[in-house]
C-alpha positions in Angstrom: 13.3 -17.0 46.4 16.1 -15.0 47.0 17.1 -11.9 44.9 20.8 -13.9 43.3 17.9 -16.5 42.9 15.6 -14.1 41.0 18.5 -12.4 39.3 20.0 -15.7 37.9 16.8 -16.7 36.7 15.9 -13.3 34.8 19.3 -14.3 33.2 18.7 -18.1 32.3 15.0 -16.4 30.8 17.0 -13.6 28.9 19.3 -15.9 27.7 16.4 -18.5 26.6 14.5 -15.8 24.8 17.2 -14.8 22.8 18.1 -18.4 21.5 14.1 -18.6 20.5 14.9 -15.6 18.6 17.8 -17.1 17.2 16.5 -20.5 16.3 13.1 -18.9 14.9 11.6 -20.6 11.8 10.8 -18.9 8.6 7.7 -19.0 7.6 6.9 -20.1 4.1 4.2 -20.8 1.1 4.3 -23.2 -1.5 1.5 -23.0 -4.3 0.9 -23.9 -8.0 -1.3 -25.5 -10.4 -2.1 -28.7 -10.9 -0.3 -30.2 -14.1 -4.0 -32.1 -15.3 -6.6 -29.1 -15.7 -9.0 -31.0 -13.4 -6.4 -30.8 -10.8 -7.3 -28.6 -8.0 -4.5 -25.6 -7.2 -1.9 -26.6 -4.7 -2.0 -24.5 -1.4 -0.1 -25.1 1.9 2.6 -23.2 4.9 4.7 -24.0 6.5 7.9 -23.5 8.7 11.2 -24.2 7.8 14.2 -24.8 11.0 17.3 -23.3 9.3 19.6 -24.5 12.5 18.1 -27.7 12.3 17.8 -28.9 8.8 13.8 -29.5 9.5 10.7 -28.6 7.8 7.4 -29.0 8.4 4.4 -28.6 5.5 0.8 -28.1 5.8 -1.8 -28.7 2.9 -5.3 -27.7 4.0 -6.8 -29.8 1.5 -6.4 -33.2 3.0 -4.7 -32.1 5.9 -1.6 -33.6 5.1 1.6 -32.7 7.3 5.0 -33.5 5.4 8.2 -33.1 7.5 11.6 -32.9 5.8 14.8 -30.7 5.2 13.8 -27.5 4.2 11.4 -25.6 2.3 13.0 -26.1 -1.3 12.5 -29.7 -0.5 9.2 -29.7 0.2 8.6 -27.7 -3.5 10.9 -30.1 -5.1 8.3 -33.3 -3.6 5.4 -31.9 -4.9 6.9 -30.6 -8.2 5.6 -33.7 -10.1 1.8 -32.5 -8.7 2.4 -29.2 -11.2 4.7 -25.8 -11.0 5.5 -24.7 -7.9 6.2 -21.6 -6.1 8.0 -20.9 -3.1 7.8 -17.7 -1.0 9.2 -16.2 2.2 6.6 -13.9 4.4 9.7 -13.0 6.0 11.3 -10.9 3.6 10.8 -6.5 3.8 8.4 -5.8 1.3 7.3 -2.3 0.5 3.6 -1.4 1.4 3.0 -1.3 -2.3 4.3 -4.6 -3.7 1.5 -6.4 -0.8 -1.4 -7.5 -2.6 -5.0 -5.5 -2.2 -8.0 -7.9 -1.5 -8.9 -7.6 -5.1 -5.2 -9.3 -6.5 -5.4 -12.3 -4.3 -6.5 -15.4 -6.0 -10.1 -16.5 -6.2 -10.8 -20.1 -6.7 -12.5 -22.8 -4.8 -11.4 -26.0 -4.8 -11.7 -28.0 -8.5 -11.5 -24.2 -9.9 -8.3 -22.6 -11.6 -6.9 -19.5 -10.8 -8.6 -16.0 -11.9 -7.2 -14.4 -15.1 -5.0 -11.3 -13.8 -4.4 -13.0 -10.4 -1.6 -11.9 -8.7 0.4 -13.5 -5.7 3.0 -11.5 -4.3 7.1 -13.2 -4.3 9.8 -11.6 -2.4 
């Protein structure tokens, strides 16, 4: 390889990883609980493609995968399952807003959420 052929394709890489940057997803949560008080609490990720108009959703319990438009989409599907929450892990968050071990949510599946549970929302 010669060094214009190195040299353009340092460029072509530059200019590829700043579109990844670009085009990055934000990364999401979606939870709530389940209208019926049987109902196990709702739980999933995912990503959402802001250039692209694409989503894509993962619940754990099931392992469903749900692709649509964006993230507020996929809260307003499973809105008839019970409330549900949205929120960014990509928003700046002061140290002392993030959760300690002993504010997350413990609950098994079939279980509700602990009295005095907190889960942190940008």
């Amino acid at each position: 390889m010669t060094s214009l052929e190195e040299c353009e394709t340092r460029t072509r890489l530059s200019l590829l990883t700043a579109q990844a940057w670009l085009d990055r997803p934000r990364m999401f949560t979606m939870y709530g609980l389940h209208h019926t008080p049987d109902g196990p609490p709702i739980l999933g990720w995912g990503l959402e493609f802001t250039a692209r108009e694409d989503a894509l959703f993962y619940l754990p319990v099931g392992s469903v995968t749900h692709h649509t438009v964006s993230a507020a989409r996929v809260a307003e599907r499973y809105s008839h399952l019970g409330d549900m929450h949205l929120a960014w892990f990509d928003c700046a968050e002061p140290e002392e807003h993030r959760p300690t071990e002993r504010q997350w949510p413990t609950w098994s599946p079939g279980q509700h959420r602990s009295p005095g549970s907190t889960v942190p929302e940008c």
